[in-house]
N, C-alpha and C positions, 0 to 999 in steps of 0.2 A: 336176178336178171330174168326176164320175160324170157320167154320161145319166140316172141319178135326180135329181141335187142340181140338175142343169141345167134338170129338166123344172119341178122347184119354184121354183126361180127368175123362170121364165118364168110359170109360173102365179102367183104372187106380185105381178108385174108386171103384170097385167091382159093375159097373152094368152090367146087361145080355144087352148087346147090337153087332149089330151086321151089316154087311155089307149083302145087297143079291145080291147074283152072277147069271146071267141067261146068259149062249150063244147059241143065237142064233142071226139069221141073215133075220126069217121068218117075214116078215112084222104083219102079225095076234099075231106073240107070243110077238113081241117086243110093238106092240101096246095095247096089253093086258095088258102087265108087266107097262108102263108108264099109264097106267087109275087106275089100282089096286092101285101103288105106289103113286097115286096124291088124290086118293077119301083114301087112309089110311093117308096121309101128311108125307110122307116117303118120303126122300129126294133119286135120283138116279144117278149113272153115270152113261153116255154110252162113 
């Protein structure tokens, strides 16, 4: 099962879960957002 079909799953089920959305394009904010994301074990798209 994917980390997509997983996160539906779970939201299907009644958990609070959630996708984070950030745009930006500034090297410091996108480099911030991926250390934050990786030291909490949050998964991310870019």
């Amino acid at each position: 099962m994917s980390s997509l079909e997983k996160f539906v799953e779970y939201y299907r089920a009644g958990e609070q879960i959630g996708i984070y959305s950030i745009c930006s394009a500034h090297p410091l904010v996108t480099g911030t957002i991926l250390e934050q994301m990786f030291d909490n074990g949050y998964r991310t798209a870019i």
